[in-house]
C-alpha positions, 0 to 999 in steps of 0.5 A, spaced: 217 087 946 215 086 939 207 086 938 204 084 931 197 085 928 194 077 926 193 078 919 196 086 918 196 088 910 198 095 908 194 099 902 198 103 898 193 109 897 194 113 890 191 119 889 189 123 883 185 129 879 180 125 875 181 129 869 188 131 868 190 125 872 196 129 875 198 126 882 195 131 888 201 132 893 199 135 900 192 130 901 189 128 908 187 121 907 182 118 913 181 111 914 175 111 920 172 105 924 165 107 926 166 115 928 173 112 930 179 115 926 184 109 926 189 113 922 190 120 917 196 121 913 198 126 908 199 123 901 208 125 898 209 128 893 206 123 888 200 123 891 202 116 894 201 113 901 202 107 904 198 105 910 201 099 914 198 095 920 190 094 918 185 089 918 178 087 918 174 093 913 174 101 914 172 106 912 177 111 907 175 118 907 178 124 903 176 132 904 180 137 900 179 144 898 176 145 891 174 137 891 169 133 891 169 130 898 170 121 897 169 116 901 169 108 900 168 102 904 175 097 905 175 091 906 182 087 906 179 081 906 177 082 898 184 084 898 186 091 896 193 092 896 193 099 892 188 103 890 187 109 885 183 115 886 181 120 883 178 127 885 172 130 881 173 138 882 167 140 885 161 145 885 159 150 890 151 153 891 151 159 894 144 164 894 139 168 898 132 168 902 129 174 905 126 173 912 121 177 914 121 180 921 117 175 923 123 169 922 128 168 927 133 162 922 132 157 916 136 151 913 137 149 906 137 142 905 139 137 899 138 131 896 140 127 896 147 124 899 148 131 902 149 129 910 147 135 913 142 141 913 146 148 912 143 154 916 142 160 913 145 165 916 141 171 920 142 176 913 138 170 908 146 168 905 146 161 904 154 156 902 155 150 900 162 149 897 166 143 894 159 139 891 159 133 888 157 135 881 150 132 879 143 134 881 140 135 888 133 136 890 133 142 894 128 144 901 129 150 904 126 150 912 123 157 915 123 157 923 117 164 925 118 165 932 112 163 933 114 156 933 112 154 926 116 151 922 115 152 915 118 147 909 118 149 902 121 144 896 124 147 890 120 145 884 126 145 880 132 140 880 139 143 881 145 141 876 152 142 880 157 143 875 165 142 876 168 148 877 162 152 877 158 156 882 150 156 881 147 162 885 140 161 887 134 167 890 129 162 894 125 169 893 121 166 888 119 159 891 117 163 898 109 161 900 105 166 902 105 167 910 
């Protein structure tokens, strides 16, 4: 018994790092539909994979160590048959903010395109590794047992540089209690 997928391609998948354009062996590759992952392959030894038997449009998806993460909407119907990426090596932010006693938690969150908020742990220690280089707009959310909640923009953009770490102390941009 031999199944066929109707109008199946493959997509020859070339990944590389944007400035020294040397291949990048080892990476996983993810092809999703919705939150469904339809298929996740390492890349060979020259960066390369081939994904057979797809269709229709999905998303292709590329987390690694030390990168920006990619991400990149693919439709078949506008023929991709090969594909070059280049990873931009990321930036990291890291920092602190000191809780009163009468703080139980807080979240950072940056703009824009950063998906998630990122907790503050119970010392004040924030990090955020593998950035896209680039400016972020940057909040921060303080949670009093009390119930209040109380958010504070940071009046200054932050600049994420390849290969960089910036450190910040949230300190200074506190509003008074």
């Amino acid at each position: 018994l031999a199944i066929h997928l109707k109008n199946s391609l493959s997509m020859n998948v070339v990944v590389m790092d944007e400035l020294s354009l040397k291949p990048m062996p080892g990476v996983s590759v993810d092809l999703f539909s919705g939150n469904t992952k339809l298929q996740s392959l390492p890349t060979n030894e020259y960066g390369q994979i081939t994904f057979n038997q797809l269709s229709g449009k999905f998303i292709l998806n590329i987390k690694t160590n030390n990168y920006a993460p990619y991400s990149q909407e693919i439709d078949l119907s506008r023929n991709y048959s090969d594909l070059s990426i280049k990873l931009i090596k990321s930036g990291h932010l890291k920092g602190h903010l000191t809780f009163s006693n009468q703080v139980n938690g807080g979240y950072l969150f940056l703009e824009p395109n950063y998906p998630n908020s990122i907790a503050i742990d119970s010392d004040g220690n924030f990090s955020v590794r593998d950035m896209k280089p680039g400016e972020y707009t940057l909040s921060f959310k303080e949670n009093f047992k009390d119930g209040r909640n109380v958010l504070t923009r940071v009046p200054n953009k932050i600049i994420i540089e390849s290969e960089k770490t910036i450190t910040i102390n949230l300190d200074i941009f506190k509003k008074e209690d």
